[in-house]
N, C-alpha and C positions, 0 to 999 in steps of 0.2 A: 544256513545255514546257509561280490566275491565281483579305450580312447581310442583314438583313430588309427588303424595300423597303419604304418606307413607303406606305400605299395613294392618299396622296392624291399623290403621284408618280409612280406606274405607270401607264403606258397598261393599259387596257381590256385585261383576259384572263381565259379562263375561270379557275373554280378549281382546275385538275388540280393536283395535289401534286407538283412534279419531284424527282426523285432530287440528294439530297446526299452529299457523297464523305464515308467514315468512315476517318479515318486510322489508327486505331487499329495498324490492320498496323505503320505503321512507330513508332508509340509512340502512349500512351493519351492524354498531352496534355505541355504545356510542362511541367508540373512532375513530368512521372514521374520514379519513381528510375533507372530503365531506362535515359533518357536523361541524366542527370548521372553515372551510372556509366559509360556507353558513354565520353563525353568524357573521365574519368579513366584509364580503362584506358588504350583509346586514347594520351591524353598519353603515359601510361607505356610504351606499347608503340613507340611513334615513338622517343622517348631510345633505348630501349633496342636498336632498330634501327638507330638514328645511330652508336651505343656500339661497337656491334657491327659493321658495316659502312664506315662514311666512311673513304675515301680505302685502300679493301683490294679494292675489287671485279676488277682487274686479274689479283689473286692467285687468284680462286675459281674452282676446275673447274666445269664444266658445270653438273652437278649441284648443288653447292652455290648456286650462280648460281639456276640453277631454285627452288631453296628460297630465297633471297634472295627473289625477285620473286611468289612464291608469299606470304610475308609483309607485302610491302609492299603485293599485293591485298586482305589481311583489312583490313590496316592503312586504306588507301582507300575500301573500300568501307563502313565504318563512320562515317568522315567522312561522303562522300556521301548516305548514310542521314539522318543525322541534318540537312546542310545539306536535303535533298528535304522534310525534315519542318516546318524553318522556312521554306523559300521556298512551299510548298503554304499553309500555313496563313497567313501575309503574304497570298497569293493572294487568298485565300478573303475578307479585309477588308486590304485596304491604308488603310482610315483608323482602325482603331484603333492609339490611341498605345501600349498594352502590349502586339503585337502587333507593331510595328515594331523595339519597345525590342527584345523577343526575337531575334525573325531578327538583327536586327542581331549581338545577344549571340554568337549562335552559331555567325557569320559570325565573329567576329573570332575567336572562340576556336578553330574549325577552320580560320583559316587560322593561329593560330600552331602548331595541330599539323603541320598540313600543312609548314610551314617548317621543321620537323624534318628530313623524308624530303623534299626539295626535292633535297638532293643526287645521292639517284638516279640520276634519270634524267639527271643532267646531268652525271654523274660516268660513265654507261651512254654517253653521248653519245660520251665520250672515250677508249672501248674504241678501240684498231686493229681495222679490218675484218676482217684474219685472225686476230687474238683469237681475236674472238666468234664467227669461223666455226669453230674451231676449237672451242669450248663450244658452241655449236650441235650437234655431234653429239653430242651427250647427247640422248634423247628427252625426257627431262622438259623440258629448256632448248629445245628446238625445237617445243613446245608453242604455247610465246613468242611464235613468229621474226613474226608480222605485227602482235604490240606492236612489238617493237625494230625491225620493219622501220620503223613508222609514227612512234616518240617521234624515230629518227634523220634524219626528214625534215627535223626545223629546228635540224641542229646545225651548219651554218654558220651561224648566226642568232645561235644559243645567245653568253650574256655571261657572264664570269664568274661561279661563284657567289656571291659576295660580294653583287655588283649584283643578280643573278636572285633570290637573297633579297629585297634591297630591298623590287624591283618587288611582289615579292609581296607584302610583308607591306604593304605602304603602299597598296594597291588599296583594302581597305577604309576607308581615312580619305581617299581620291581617285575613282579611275574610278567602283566601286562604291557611294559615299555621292549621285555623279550620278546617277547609273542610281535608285538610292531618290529621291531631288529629285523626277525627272520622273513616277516612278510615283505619289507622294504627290500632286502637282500635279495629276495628272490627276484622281486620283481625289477631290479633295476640288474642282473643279468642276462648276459645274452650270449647266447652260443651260436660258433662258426660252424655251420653246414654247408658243404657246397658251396664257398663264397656268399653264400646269405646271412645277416646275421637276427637269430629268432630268436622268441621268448623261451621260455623255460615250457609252458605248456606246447606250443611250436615243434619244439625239439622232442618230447614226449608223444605225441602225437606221429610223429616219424618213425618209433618204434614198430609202429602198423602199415610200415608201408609197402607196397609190394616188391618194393626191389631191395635186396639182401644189400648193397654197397652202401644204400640210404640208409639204412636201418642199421648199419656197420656205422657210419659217419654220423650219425647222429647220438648213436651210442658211445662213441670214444668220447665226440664232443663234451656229452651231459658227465661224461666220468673224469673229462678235463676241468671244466670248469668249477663243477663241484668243486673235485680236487685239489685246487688251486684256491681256493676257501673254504675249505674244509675247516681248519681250525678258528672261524670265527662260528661254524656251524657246532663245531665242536665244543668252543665257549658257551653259547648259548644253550646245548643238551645240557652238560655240569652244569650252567647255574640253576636251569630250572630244575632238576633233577636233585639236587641238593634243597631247592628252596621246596622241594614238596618233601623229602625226607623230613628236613626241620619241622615242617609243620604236623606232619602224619605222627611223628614222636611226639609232640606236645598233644596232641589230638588221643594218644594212644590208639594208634590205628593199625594192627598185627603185620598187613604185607601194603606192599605199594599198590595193589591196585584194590584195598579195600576200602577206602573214597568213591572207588567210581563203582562198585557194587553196591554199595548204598546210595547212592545217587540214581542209580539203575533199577532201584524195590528188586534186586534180584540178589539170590541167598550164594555165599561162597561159592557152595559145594552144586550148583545149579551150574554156574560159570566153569568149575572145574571140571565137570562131567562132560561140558563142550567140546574145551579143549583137549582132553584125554582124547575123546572120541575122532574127531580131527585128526589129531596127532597117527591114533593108530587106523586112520584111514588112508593116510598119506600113500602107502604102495598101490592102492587100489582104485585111489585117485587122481593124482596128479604125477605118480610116480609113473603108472599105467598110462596114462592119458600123452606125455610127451614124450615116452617110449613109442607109442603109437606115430606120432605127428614127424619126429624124427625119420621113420620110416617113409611117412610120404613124402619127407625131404630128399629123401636118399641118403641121409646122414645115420653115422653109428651115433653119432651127438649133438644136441641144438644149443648153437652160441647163446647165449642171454639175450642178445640182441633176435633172435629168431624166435623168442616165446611167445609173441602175439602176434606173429608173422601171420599172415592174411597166407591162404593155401593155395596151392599152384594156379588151382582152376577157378578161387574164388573170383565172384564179380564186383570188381571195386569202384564200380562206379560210385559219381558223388549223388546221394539222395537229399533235393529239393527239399527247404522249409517245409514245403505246403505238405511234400509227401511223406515227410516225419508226422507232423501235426497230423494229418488224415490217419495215418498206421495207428498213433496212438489212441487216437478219439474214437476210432470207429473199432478195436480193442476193447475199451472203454466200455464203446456203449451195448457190446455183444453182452455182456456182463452184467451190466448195468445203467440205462439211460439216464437215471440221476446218478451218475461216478460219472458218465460223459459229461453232461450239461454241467456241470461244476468245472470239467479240466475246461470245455471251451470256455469259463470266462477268463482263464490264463492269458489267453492267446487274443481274445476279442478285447479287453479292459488293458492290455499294457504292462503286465506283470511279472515278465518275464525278458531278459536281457541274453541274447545268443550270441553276440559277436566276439571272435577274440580282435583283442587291442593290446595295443603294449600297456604296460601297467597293472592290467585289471586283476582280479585274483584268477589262477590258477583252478581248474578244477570245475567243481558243481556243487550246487545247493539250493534248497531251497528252505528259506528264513520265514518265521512265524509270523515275525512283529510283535503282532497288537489284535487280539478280538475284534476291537472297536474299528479297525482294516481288516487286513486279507497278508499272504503269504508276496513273497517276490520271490521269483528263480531264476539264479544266475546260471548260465551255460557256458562253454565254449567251440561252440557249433562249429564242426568243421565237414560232415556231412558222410560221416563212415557209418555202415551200419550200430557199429558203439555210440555214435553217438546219438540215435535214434533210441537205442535201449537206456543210455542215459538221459534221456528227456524222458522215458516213461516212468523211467524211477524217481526223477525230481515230481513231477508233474502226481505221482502215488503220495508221494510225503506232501503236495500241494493242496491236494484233496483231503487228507487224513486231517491238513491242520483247517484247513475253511471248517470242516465237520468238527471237529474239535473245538473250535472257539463259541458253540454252543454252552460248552461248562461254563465261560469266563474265565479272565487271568489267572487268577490262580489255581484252574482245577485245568486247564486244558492243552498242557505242557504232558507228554508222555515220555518215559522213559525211553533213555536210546535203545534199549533189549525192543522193546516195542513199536517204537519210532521207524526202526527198519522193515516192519513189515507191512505196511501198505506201497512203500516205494518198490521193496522187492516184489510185491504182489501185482503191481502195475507192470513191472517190467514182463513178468509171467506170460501174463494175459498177452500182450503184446508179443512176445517170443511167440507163445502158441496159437495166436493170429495168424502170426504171417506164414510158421511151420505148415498150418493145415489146409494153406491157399496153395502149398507145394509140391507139386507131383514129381518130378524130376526127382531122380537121385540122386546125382552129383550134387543139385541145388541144396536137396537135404543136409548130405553130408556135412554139408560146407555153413548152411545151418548150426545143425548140431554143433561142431565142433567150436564155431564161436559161442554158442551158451556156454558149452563145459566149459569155454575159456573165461569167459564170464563167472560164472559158479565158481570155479579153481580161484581167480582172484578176491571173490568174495568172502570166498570161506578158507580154501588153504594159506590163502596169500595174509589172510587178515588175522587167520591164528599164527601163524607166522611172525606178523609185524608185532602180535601182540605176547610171544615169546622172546622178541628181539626188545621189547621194553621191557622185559620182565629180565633179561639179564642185564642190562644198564640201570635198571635202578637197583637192584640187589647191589650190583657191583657197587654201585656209585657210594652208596654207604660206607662202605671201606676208603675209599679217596677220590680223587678226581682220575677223569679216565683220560685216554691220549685218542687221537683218532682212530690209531691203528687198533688200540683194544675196542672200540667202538667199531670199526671196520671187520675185526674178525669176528663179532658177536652176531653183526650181517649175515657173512659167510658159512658162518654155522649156520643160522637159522634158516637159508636158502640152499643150503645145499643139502638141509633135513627133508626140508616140503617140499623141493621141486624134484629134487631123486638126481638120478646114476646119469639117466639121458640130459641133463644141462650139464654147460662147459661155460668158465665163470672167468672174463678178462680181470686183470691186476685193476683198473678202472672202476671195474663193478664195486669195487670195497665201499666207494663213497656215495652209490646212490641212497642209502637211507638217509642223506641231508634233507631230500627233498619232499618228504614225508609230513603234510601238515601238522597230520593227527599229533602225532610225538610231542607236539610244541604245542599247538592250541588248547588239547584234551585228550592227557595221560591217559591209556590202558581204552579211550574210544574204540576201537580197532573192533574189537571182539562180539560188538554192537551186531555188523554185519555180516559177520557166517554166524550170529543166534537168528538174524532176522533171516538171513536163506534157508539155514535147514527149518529154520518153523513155517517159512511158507511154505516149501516142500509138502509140509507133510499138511500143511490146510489145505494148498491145490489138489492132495491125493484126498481130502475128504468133498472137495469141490467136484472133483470129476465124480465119483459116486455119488454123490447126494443130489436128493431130488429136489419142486421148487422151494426157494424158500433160504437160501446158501446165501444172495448178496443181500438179504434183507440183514439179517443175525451179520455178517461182514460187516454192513455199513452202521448197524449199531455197536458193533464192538471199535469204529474208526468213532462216532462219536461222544465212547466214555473217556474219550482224551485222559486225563490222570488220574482217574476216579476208580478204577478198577487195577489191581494186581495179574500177574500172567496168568497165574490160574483159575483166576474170574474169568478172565477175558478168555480164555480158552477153553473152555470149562462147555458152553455149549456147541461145541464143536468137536467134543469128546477128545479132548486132546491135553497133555500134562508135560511139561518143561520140565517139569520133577522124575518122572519117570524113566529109568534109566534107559530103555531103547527108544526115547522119544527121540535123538539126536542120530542112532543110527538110521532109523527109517529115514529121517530129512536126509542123511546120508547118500541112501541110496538110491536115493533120484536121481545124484547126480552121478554115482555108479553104472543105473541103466541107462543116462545116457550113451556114456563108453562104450558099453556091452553094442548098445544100439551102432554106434561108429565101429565099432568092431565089426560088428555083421556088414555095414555098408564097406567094408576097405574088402 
């Protein structure tokens, strides 16, 4: 789940050396033979599975069925390999052109392998119920059963194969050639601060800084430049937006984001009880929360540019590689010695890439691959206490998937609803490390108010973004939208969840260009205030509960896809269906506030 900066562009950093990812695991470079031979075999092994298999799977006992899907795993996860090895290295510089030429290459040529073995699962789709249960009692073939329970979620949905082909082979000269537009876009911008001229993550980063003129000029910048492309941003929202309406209607799919509910094993009305919840927590959160912060300002109102404004007394010094890695590990391993010994092979084996450069992607992640490897996490380290909590949240999802690759390919991909709670859970641990080594007050405050600032973007910020797609793709259906209707759908939704105390420049309209999620993966957003308030409320059974909490945790990180939210929660006495299961997560981050209250 991303080059050399040049020095007279970088703000001011010591010279530590940060760690860069070695991808060698998954091949030595573009031009290995390793990898031109994997795509041939590969090609050859798809045929010869199509050859062998299309339009017989009805006929095959249990067993033979189990060695079918057993095949079409080596088959997958070879692809995937190889696609993890161009989108990483894309990552690592999205503006070089030989660079893009490749990922692209490799893109097209695994998805024409992939179109091979497309029938599959869609031809598995169209097994009878008592078939398959009937081939289920095979052990091998019941290995399976929470693949085929989870690929038969969208075969009401499912289209012909003829068209399902199509879609797929044409993604990459459509959805996909967008999705490259915006990431090229971004990265080959650059915004004037101060006479500097920085990346887009560079400039976002400035929003945190401690002097309000910085954080003023950095903010006109990112609302200039935007602005001044806005409408190829805005091109790019309509077509995708359009090109998923077209399909969600041929699919018969009710609202826009019931794709990524199903994609997520998570039920509408599961999703909409989030959001309701959220929504009417808004005064009490975030509404409350920079009412508050405005007052340590001295302000009746905080510019936009002051929302994650560091606090008068905070200490911003830069925190050392070593002493992020130490916070997080030794975190870790209070918790759990094997959660630690797993995050240090991050850090010891080369796995992780921290530095910003021009070109690289924007943001943070951390990417699965391939079982048969291990995870990589990108960063862009610049050494604020965020980005310390952003290392422990990569470095959470780093762990969940090593543990996960126990299922195998295709069982040990988890749902995003899911996905976000071991990175949220790492960050946790980690916030209430360093909180409890705290005795100072001021220190605390100053603490505290970055989690809830933290939480607040997690969870208001994220229902938010994911109200602000839900009014662009409604709309979009009725016609194409213009920026400024796109801009005012912003402005509504930020001036619902941040409340009374923000004050919002002409500028501000254009920052939701810069919004990955929107362009990579529609209605993602909502993923990470499900993953906060559910860890909320697991940390509130963590602190109660006696030994015995990270064993049951670390097995519920290694049913990777295999288990639904309610399994996995289930012995933790805990229900995502229940309808105050969202206010409690709620209200963690309520008595934070209360808690900064008492301290102001």
């Amino acid at each position: 789940m991303s080059t050399p900066q040049a020095q007279q562009e970088q703000p001011a950093k010591t010279a530590e050396i940060l760690p860069e990812w070695d991808l060698a695991d998954l091949y030595p470079g573009p031009d290995a033979p390793q990898l031109q031979s994997d795509l041939d075999d590969t090609n050859a092994a798809a045929a010869a599975f199509k050859d062998r298999y299309q339009g017989k799977l009805a006929e095959l006992s249990g067993a033979e069925l189990a060695a079918a899907i057993g095949e079409y795993e080596r088959i997958d996860e070879t692809l995937a390999r190889l696609m993890s090895f161009a989108q990483l290295l894309y990552a690592g510089d999205m503006s070089d052109v030989e660079i893009g030429r490749f990922s692209q290459n490799v893109q097209e040529k695994v998805t024409n392998i992939s179109s091979l073995v497309l029938f599959f699962t869609l031809e598995l789709n169209r097994l009878d119920d008592k078939d398959l249960d009937d081939k289920l009692a095979d052990p091998g073939l019941a290995r399976y059963r929470p693949w085929l329970r989870d690929i038969r979620v969208f075969r009401d949905h499912q289209l012909a194969e003829d068209m399902e082909r199509l879609l797929h082979e044409k993604a990459v000269a459509g959805r996909s050639a967008w999705m490259r537009l915006f990431d090229e876009t971004i990265a080959a911008l650059r915004f004037p601060v101060d006479g500097q001229e920085l990346t887009s993550t560079e400039a976002l980063h400035l929003l945190s800084d401690p002097e309000e003129s910085v954080r003023k000029s950095a903010a006109q910048a990112i609302g200039q430049v935007f602005g001044e492309n806005i409408r190829t941003f805005a091109l790019i929202t309509n077509t995708l937006a359009k090109d998923k309406e077209i399909e969600d209607r041929w699919r018969e799919l009710p609202r826009p984001v019931s794709a990524r509910n199903l994609h997520n094993l998570v039920e509408d009305q599961v999703v909409d009880a989030l959001v309701a919840a959220v929504r009417r927590a808004y005064p009490s959160l975030s509404h409350r929360y920079y009412a508050l912060k405005a007052q340590w300002f001295g302000k009746d109102k905080l510019d936009h540019w002051d929302r994650n404004a560091p606090l008068p007394e905070q200490n911003d010094r830069e925190i050392t590689w070593d002493e992020a890695r130490r916070a997080v590990i030794d975190a870790y391993g209070r918790f759990s010695p094997d959660m630690a010994a797993i995050g240090k092979r991050f850090f010891e084996s080369r796995w992780i890439d921290a530095p910003v450069r021009p070109g690289k992607a924007p943001g943070a992640f951390s990417h699965s691959t391939v079982p048969s490897a291990h995870p990589y996490i990108l960063l862009n380290y610049q050494g604020k206490t965020r980005d310390v909590m952003t290392l422990a949240h990569e470095l959470g999802h780093g762990v969940h998937q090593v543990l996960a690759a126990e299922q195998g390919h295709l069982m040990s991909d988890t749902p995003l609803t899911l996905a976000e709670t071991a990175s949220v859970f790492g960050e946790m641990l980690t916030f209430r490390g360093l909180l409890d080594q705290e005795s100072d007050a001021g220190q605390r405050r100053t603490m505290l108010a970055l989690k809830v600032e933290d939480m607040l973007n997690t969870v208001v910020r994220q229902i938010a973004f994911y109200e602000f797609e839900r009014l662009v793709h409604d709309a979009r259906r009725t016609g194409e939208l213009t920026p400024d209707q796109i801009g005012a759908f912003w402005f509504e939704v930020q001036s619902e969840s941040l409340g009374p105390a923000l004050r919002f420049s002409e500028e501000y309209q254009h920052f939701w260009a810069y919004i990955p999620h929107f362009i990579h993966a529609p209605f993602y957003v909502y993923a990470y205030a499900f993953g906060d308030c559910l860890v909320n409320s697991l940390y509130a059974v963590y602190q109660e509960s006696e030994a015995g909490f990270a064993e049951k945790y670390l097995d519920m990180l290694r049913a990777g896809g295999t288990l639904r939210h309610k399994e996995l929660l289930a012995p933790f006495g805990l229900d995502a269906g229940d309808p105050d299961f969202w206010d409690r997560g709620l209200g963690v981050i309520a008595g934070f506030i209360d808690e900064l209250e008492t301290l102001s």
